[in-house]
C-alpha positions as CSV (number, residue, x, y, z in Angstrom):
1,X,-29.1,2.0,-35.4
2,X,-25.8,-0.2,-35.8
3,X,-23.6,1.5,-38.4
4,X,-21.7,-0.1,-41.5
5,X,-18.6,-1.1,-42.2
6,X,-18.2,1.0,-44.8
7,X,-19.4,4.0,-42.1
8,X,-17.1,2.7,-39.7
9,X,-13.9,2.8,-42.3
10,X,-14.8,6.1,-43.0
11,X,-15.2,7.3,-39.5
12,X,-11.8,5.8,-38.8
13,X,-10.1,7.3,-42.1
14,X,-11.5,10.5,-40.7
15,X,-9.9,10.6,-37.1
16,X,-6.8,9.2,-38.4
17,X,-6.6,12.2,-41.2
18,X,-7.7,14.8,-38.1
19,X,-4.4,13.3,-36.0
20,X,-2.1,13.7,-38.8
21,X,-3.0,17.1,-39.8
22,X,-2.3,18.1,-35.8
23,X,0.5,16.7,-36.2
24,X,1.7,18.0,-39.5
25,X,0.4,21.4,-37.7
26,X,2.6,20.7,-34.6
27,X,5.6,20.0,-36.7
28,X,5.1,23.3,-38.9
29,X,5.0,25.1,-35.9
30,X,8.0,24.0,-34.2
31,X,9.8,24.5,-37.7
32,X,8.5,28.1,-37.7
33,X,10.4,28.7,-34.1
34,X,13.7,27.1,-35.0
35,X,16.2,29.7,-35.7
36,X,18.9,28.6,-38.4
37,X,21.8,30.0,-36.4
38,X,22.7,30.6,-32.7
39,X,21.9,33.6,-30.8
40,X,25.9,34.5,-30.1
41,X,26.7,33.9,-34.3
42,X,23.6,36.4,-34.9
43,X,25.1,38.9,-32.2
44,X,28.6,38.6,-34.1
45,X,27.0,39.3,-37.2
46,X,25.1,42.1,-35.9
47,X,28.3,43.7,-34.4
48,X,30.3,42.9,-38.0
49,X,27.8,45.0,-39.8
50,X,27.4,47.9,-37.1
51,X,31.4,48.2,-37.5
52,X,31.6,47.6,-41.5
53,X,28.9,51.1,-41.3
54,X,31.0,53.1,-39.4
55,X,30.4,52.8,-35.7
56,X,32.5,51.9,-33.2
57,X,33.0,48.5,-31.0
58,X,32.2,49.8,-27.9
59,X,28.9,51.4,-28.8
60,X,27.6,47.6,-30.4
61,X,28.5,45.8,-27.4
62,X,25.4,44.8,-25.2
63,X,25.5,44.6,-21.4
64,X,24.8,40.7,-21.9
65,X,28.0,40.2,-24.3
66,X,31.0,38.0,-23.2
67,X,34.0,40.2,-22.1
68,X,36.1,38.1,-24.8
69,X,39.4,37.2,-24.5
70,X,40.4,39.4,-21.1
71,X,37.7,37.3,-19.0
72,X,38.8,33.7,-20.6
73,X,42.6,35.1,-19.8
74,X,41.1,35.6,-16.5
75,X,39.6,32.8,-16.1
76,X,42.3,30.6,-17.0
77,X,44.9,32.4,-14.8
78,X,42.0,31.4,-11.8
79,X,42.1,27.9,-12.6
80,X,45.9,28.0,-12.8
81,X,46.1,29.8,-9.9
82,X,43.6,27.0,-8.4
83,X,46.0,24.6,-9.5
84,X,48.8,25.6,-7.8
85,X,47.0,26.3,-4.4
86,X,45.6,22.6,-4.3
87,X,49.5,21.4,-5.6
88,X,51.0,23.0,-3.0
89,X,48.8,21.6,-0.6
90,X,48.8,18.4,-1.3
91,X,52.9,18.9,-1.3
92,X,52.4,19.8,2.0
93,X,50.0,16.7,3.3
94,X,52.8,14.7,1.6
95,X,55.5,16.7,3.6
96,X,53.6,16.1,6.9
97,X,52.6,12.1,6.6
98,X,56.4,12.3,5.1
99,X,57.5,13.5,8.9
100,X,54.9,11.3,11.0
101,X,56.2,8.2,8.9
102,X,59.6,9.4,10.3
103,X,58.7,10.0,13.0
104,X,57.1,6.7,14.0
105,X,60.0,4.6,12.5
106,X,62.3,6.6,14.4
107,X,60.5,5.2,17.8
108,X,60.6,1.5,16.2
109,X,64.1,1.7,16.3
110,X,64.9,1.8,20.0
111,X,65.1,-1.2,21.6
112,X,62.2,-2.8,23.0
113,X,62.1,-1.6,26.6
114,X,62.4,1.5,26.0
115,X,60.5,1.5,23.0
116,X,58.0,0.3,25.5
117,X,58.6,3.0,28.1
118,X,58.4,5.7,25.6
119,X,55.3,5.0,24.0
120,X,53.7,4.7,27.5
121,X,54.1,8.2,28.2
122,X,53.5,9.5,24.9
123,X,50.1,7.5,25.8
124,X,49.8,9.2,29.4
125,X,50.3,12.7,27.7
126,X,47.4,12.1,26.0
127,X,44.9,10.8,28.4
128,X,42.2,13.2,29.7
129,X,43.2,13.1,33.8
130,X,39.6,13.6,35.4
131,X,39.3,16.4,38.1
132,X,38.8,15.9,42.0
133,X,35.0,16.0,41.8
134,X,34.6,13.5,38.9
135,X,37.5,11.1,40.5
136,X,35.8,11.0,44.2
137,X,32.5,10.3,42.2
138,X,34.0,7.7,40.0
139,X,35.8,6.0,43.8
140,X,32.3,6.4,45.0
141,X,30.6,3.9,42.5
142,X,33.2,1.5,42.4
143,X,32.6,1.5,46.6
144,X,29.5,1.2,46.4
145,X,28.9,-1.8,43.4
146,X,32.0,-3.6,45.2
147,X,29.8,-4.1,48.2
148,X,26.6,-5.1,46.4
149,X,28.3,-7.1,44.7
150,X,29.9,-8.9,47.6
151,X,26.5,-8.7,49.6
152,X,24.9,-10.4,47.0
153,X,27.8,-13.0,46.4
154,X,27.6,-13.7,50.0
155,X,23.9,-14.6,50.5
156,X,24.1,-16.4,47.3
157,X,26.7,-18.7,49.3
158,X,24.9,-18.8,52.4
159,X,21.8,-20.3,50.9
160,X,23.7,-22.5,49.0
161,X,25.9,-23.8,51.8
162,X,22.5,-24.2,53.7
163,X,20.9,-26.5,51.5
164,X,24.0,-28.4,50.9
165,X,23.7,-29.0,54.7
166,X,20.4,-30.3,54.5
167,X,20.6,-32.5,51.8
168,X,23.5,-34.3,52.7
C-alpha cells in the first residue's frame, strides 16, 4: 500500500527528531567527561589544602609528581651543557678545515714544478701498491688480452689483404 505524503513528512520528522536527540545525547555526554580544570592545577590544589590542614609537603607528594624546580634546574644545566659540547665541536671542525685550508694554500705557493713534484708523491703515498700475487695476476691478463688482441688484429688483416688481392 503506497503511503502519503502526509505519512511520509511524518516519518521523516521522526528520524530527523531520533538523530538529533543522539546527538544532543552524544553532546551531554562528552560535556559530562570534560573536567573544568587540568589534572596538574587539581593536584596543586589538592597539595595546598593537605598543607593549609597541617601535613607536611613530602607526605602530599605522589610518585607521579614533577620534581619541581631541582629537575628543570637540571634539565636546563643538560641543555647548557649540550650546548657547549656541540660549540666546542663545531670550534674544532672550524679549527681543522682552518688548518687543511692552510695547508693546501701553503702547497699553491711553490712554484709550479715543484708544486708538481710534491703533489705527485703526496698522490703515491696514498695509492694502495698491490702485493706479488695480485701484480703477477694483473701482468698475466694484460699478456694474455695483448695477444688476443693482436691474433685477432692479425687475421682481421690477412683476410682483408686477401680480398683486396682478388679484387684488384
Amino acid at each position: 500500500m503506497a503511503k502519503s505524503r502526509a505519512q511520509r513528512k511524518a516519518e521523516k520528522r521522526a528520524r530527523e527528531e531520533a538523530a538529533r536527540a543522539a546527538r544532543d545525547a552524544e553532546s551531554q555526554a562528552q560535556h559530562d567527561t570534560q573536567v573544568p580544570k587540568s589534572g596538574d592545577i587539581a593536584e596543586i590544589e589538592a597539595v595546598e589544602a593537605g598543607i593549609a590542614a597541617g601535613a607536611s609537603e613530602e607526605d602530599l607528594e605522589t610518585p607521579d609528581a614533577p620534581k619541581g624546580l631541582s629537575s628543570r634546574e637540571e634539565k636546563r644545566k643538560q641543555k647548557e651543557a649540550e650546548k657547549r659540547r656541540k660549540a666546542e665541536q663545531k670550534r674544532q671542525e672550524e679549527q681543522l678545515l682552518a688548518k687543511r685550508e692552510k695547508q693546501a694554500k701553503g702547497g699553491r705557493k711553490r712554484g709550479g714544478v715543484v708544486a708538481f713534484l710534491s703533489s705527485c708523491i703526496a698522490e703515491l703515498k696514498r695509492v694502495q701498491w698491490p702485493d706479488r700475487d695480485t701484480l703477477i695476476q694483473a701482468t698475466a691478463v694484460t699478456l694474455v688480452f695483448v695477444i688476443v688482441a693482436a691474433v685477432y688484429l692479425g687475421l682481421a688483416d690477412l683476410a682483408a689483404n686477401w680480398i683486396v688481392q682478388r679484387v684488384i
